[in-house]
Jmol script that loads the backbone (N, CA, C; Angstrom):
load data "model"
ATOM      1  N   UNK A   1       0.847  -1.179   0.000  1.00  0.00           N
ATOM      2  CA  UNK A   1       0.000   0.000   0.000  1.00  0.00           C
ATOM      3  C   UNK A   1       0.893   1.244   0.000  1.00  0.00           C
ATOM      4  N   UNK A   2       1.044   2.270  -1.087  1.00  0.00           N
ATOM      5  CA  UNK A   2       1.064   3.243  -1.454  1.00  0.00           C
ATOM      6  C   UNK A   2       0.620   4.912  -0.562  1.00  0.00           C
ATOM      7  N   UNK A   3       1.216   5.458   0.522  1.00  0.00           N
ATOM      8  CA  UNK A   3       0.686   6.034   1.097  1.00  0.00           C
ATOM      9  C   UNK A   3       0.784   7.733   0.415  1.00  0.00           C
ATOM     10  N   UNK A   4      -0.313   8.010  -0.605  1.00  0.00           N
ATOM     11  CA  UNK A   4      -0.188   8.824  -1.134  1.00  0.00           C
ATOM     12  C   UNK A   4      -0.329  10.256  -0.448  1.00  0.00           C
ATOM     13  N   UNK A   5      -0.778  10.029   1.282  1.00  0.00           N
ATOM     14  CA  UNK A   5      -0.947  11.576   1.984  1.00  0.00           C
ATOM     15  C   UNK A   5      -0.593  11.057   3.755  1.00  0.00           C
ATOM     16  N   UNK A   6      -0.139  11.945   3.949  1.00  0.00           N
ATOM     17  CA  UNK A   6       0.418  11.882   5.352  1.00  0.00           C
ATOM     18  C   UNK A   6      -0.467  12.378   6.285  1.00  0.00           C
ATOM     19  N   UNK A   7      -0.189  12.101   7.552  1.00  0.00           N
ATOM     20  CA  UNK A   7      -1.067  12.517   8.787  1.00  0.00           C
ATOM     21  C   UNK A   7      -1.556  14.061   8.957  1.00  0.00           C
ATOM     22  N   UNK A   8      -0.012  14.709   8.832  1.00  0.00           N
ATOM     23  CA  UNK A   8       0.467  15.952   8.547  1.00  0.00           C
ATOM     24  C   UNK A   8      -0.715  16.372   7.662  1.00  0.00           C
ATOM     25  N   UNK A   9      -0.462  15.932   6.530  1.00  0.00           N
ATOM     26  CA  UNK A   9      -1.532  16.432   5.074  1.00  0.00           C
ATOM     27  C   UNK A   9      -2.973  16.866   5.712  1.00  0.00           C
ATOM     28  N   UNK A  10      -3.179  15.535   6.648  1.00  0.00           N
ATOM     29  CA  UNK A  10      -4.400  15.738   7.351  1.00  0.00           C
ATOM     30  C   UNK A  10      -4.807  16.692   8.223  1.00  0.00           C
ATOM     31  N   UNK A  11      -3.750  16.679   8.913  1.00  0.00           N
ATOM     32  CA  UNK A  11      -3.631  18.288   9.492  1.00  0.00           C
ATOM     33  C   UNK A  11      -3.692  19.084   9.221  1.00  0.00           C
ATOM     34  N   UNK A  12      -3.305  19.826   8.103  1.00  0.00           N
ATOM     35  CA  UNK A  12      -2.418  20.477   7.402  1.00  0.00           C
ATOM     36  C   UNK A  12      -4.078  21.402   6.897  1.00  0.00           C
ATOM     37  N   UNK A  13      -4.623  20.421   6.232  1.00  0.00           N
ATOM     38  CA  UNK A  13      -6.284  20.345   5.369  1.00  0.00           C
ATOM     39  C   UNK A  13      -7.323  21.066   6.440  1.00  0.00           C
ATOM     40  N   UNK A  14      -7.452  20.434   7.841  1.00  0.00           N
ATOM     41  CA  UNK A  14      -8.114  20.370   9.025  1.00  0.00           C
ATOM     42  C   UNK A  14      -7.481  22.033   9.468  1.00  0.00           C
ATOM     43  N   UNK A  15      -6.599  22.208   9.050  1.00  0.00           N
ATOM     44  CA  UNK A  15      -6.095  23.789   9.744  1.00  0.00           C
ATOM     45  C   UNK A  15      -6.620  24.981   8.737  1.00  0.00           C
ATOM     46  N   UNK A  16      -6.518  24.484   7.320  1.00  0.00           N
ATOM     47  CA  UNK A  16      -7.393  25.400   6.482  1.00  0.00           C
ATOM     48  C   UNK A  16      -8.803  25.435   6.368  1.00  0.00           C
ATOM     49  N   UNK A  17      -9.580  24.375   6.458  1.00  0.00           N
ATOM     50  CA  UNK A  17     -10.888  24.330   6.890  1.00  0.00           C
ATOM     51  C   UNK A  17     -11.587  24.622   8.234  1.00  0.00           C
ATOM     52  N   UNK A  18     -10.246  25.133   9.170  1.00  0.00           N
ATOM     53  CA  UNK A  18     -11.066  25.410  10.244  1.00  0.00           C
ATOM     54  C   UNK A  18     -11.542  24.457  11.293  1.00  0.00           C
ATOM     55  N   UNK A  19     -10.746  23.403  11.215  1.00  0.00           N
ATOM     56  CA  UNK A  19     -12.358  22.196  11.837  1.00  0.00           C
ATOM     57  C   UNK A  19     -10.920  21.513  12.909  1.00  0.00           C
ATOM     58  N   UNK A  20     -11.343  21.371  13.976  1.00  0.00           N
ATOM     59  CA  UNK A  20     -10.835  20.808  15.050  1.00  0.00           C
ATOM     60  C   UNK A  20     -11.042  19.202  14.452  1.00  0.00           C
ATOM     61  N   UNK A  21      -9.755  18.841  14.576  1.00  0.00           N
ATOM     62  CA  UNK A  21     -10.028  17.121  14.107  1.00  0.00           C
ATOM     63  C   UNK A  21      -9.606  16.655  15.784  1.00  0.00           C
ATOM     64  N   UNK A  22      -9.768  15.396  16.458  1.00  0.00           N
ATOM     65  CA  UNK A  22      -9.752  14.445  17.858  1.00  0.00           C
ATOM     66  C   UNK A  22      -8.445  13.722  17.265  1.00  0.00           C
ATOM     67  N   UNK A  23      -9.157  13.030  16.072  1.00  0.00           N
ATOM     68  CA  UNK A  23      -7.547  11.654  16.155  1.00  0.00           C
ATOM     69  C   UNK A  23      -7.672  11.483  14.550  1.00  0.00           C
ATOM     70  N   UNK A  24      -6.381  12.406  14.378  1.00  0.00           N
ATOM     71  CA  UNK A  24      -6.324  12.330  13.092  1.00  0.00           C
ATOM     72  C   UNK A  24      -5.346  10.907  12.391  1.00  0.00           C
ATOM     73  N   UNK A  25      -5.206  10.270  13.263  1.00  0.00           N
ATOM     74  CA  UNK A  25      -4.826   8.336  12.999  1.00  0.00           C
ATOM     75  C   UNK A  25      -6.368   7.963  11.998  1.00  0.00           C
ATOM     76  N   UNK A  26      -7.513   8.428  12.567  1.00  0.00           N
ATOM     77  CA  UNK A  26      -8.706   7.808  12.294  1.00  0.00           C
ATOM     78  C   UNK A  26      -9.021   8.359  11.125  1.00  0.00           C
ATOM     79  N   UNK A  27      -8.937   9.547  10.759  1.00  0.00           N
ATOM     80  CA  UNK A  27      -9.192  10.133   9.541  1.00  0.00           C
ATOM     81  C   UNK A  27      -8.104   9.925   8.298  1.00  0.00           C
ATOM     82  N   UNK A  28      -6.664   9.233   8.621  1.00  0.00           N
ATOM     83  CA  UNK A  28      -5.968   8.786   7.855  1.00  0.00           C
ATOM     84  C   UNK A  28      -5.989   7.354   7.371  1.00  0.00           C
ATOM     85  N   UNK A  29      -6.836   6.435   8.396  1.00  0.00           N
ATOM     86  CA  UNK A  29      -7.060   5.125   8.214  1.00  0.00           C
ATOM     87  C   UNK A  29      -8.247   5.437   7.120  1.00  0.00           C
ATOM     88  N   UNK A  30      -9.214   6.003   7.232  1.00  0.00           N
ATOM     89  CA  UNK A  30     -10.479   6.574   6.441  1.00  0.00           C
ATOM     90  C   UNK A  30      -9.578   6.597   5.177  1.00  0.00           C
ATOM     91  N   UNK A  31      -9.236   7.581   4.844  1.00  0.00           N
ATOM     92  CA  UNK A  31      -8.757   8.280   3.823  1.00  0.00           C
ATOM     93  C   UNK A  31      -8.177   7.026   2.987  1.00  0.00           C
ATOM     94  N   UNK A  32      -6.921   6.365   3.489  1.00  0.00           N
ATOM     95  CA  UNK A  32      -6.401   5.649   2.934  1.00  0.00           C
ATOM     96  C   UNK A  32      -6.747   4.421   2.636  1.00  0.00           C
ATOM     97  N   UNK A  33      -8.269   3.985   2.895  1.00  0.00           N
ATOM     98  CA  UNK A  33      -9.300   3.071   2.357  1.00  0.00           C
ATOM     99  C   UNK A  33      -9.809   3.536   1.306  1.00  0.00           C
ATOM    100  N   UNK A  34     -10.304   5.044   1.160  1.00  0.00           N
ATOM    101  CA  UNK A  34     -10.851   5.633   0.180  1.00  0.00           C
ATOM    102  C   UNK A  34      -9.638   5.298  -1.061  1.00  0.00           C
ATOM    103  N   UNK A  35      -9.135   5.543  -0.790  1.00  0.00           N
ATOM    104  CA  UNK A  35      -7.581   6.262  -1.766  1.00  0.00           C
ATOM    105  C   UNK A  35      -7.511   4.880  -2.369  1.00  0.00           C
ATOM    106  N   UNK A  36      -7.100   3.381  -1.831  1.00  0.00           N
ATOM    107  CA  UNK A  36      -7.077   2.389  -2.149  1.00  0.00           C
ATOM    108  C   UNK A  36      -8.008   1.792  -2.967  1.00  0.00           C
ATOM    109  N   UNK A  37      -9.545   2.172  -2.709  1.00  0.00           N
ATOM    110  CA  UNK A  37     -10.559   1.640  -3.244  1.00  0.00           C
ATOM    111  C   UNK A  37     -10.590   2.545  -4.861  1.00  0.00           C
ATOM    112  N   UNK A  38      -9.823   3.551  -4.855  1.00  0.00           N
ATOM    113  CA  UNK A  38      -9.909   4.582  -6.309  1.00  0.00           C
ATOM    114  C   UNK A  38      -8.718   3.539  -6.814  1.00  0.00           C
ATOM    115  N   UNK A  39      -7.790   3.168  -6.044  1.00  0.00           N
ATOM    116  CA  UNK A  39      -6.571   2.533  -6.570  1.00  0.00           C
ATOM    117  C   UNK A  39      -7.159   1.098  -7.251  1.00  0.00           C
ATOM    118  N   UNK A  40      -8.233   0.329  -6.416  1.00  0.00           N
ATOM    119  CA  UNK A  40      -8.840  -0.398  -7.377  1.00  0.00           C
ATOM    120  C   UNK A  40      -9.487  -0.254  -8.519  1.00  0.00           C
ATOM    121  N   UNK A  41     -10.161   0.589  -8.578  1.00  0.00           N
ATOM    122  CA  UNK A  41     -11.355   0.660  -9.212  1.00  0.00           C
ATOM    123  C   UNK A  41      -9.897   1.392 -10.648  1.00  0.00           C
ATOM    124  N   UNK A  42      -9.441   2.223 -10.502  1.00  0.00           N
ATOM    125  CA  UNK A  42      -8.209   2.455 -11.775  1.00  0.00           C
ATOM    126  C   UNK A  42      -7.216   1.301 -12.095  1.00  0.00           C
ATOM    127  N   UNK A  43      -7.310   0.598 -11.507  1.00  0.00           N
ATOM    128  CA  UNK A  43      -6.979  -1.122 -12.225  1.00  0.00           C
ATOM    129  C   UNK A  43      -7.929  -1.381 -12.897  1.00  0.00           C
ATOM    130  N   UNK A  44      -9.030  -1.723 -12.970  1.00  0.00           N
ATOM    131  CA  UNK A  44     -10.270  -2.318 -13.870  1.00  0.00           C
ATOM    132  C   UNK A  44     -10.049  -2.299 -14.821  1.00  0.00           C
ATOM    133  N   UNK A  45     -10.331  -3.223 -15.625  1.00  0.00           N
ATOM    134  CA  UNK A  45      -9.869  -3.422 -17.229  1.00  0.00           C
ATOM    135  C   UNK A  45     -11.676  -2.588 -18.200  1.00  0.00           C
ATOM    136  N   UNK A  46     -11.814  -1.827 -18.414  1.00  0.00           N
ATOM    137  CA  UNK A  46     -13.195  -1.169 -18.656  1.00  0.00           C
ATOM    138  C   UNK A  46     -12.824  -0.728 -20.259  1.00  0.00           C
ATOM    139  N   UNK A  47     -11.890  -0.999 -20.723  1.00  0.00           N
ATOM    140  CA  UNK A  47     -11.640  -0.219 -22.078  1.00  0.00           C
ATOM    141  C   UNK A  47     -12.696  -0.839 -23.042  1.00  0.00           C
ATOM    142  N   UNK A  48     -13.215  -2.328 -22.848  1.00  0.00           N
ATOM    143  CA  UNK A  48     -14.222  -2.430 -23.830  1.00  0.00           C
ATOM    144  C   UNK A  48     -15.408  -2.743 -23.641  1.00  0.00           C
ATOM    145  N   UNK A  49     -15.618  -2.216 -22.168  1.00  0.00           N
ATOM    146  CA  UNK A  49     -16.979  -1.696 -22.112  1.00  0.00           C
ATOM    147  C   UNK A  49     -17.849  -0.675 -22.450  1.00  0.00           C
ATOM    148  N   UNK A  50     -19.012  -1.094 -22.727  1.00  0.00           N
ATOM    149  CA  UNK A  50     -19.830   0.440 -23.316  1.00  0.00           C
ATOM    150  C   UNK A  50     -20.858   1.154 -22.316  1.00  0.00           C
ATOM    151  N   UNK A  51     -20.417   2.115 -22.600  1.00  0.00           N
ATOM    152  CA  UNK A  51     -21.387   3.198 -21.649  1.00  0.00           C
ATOM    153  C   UNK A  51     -22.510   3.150 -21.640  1.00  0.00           C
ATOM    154  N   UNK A  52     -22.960   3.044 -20.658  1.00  0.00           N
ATOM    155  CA  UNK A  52     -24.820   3.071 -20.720  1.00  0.00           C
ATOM    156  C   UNK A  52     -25.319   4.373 -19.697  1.00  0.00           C
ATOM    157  N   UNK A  53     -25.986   4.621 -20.219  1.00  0.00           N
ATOM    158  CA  UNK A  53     -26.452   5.906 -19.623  1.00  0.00           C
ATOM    159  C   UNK A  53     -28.519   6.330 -19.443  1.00  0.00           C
ATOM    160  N   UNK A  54     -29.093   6.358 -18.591  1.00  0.00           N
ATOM    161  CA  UNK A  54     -30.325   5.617 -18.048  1.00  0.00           C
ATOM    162  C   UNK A  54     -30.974   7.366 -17.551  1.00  0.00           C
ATOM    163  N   UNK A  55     -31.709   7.888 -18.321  1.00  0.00           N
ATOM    164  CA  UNK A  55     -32.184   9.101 -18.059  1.00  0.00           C
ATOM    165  C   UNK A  55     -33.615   8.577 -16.267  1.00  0.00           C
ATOM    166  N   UNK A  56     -33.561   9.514 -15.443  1.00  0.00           N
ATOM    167  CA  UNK A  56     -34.608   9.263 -14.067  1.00  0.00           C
ATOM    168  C   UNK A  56     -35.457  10.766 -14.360  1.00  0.00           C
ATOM    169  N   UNK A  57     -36.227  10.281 -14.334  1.00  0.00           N
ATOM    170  CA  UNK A  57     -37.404  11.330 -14.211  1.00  0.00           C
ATOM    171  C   UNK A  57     -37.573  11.163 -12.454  1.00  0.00           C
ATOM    172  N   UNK A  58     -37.426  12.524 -12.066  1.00  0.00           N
ATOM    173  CA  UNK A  58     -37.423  12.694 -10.655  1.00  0.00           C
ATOM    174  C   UNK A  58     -39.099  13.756 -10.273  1.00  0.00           C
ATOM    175  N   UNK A  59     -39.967  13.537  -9.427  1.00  0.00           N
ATOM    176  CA  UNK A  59     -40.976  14.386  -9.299  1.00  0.00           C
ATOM    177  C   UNK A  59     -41.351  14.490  -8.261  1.00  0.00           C
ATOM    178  N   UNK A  60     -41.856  15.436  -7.561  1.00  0.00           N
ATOM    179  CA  UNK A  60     -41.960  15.787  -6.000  1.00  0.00           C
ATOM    180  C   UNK A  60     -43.503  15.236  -5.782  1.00  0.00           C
TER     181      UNK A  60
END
end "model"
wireframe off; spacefill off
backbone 0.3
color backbone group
């Protein structure tokens, strides 16, 4: 596993947004599930699949 952002980073983010983070261990374990699961999903072999695209009529 590829650790493309540091704790720091997390900090770093959390100090420009303003936002008091508790345990930024927890928000880097987060992150770096996210990050991994993009790391899967950009392995996928999709080049000869075709796009489908499904119009929703939405109404209140």
């Amino acid at each position: 596993m590829i650790h493309l952002i540091t704790k720091e980073d997390i900090e770093h983010v959390a100090r420009l947004m303003r936002i008091d983070i508790d345990n930024p261990d927890e928000y880097f374990e987060r992150i770096q599930k996210v990050l991994n699961y993009f790391d899967i999903l950009d392995k996928a072999d999709i080049e000869s699949e075709e796009i489908s695209v499904q119009e929703v009529t939405i109404s209140e």
